[in-house]
N, C-alpha and C positions, 0 to 999 in steps of 0.2 A: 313520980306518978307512973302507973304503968296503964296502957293502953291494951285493951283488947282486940284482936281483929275481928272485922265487922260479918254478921251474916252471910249465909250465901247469896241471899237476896239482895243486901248490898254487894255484893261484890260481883252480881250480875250487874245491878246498877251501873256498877263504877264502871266494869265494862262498855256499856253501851255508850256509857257519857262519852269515854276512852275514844270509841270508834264516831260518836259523831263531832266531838275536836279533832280528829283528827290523826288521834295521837295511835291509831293501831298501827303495826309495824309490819305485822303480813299476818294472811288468810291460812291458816292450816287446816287439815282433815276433820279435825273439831269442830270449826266456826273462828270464829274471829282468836286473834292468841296476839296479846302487847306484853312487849319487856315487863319480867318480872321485876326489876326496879322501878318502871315507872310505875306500876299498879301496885307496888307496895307503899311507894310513897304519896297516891293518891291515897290509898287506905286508911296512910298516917294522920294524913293531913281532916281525913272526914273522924275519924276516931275522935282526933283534937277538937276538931270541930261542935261535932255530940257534947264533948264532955266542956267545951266551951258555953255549951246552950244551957246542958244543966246545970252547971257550977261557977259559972263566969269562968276569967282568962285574964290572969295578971301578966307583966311585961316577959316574967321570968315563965310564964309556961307558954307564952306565943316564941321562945328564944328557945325552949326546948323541940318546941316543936318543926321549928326553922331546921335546927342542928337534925331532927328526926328524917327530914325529908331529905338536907343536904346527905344526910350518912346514905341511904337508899338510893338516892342519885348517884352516887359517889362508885357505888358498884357496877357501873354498868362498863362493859368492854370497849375496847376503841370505836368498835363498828357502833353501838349503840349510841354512845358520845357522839359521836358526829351526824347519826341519824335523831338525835336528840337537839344538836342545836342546827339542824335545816330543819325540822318543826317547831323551834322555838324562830327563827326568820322568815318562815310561811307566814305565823299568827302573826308575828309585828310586824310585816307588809302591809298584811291584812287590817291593823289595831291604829285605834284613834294616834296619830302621832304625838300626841302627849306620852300616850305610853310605849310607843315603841323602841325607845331608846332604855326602859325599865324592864321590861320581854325580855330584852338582847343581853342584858346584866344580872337577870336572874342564879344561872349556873356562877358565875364570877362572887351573886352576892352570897348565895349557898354554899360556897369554899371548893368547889367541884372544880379538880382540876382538868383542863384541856390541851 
């Protein structure tokens, strides 16, 4: 299945979502600017998403879609990695302790190595 990338207007969206999780990485001359990996694979993940609403989502395209996000994650440089998992331990400080211990094993369960 191939996934299209979404609008501009999505991808203002995704931005804003981006900076009110959290997840912006710094302010440039532009306005707000997050790692090209992580807004690629939020992208992935709303794409899947879409095509999940109009088509359903068997086991084997949520498994593709996992591998879609972990490959996008997977690019990011040292410095990004590490600015990646202290905003994945901000939110699960912050997250019902049920889940905080699934936060912290997210990159681990996506194959991203650290």
């Amino acid at each position: 299945m191939v996934y299209e990338l979404p609008s501009q207007k999505k991808v203002d969206q995704a931005n804003k979502l981006l900076e009110v999780m959290g997840i912006v990485t710094r302010v440039g001359s532009g306005g707000v600017v997050v790692a090209d990996c992580l807004l690629k694979a939020l992208l992935s993940v709303v794409a899947i998403l879409e095509d999940a609403v109009k088509f359903g989502m068997d086991s084997h395209s949520a498994l593709n879609a996992l591998e879609s996000v972990g490959f996008e994650l997977d690019q990011m440089d040292p410095s990004e990695r590490q600015e990646f998992v202290e905003i994945l331990e901000r939110v699960a400080a912050s997250a019902d302790p049920a889940l905080q211990e699934w936060i912290r094993n997210i990159p681990r369960s996506l194959g991203i190595d650290f």
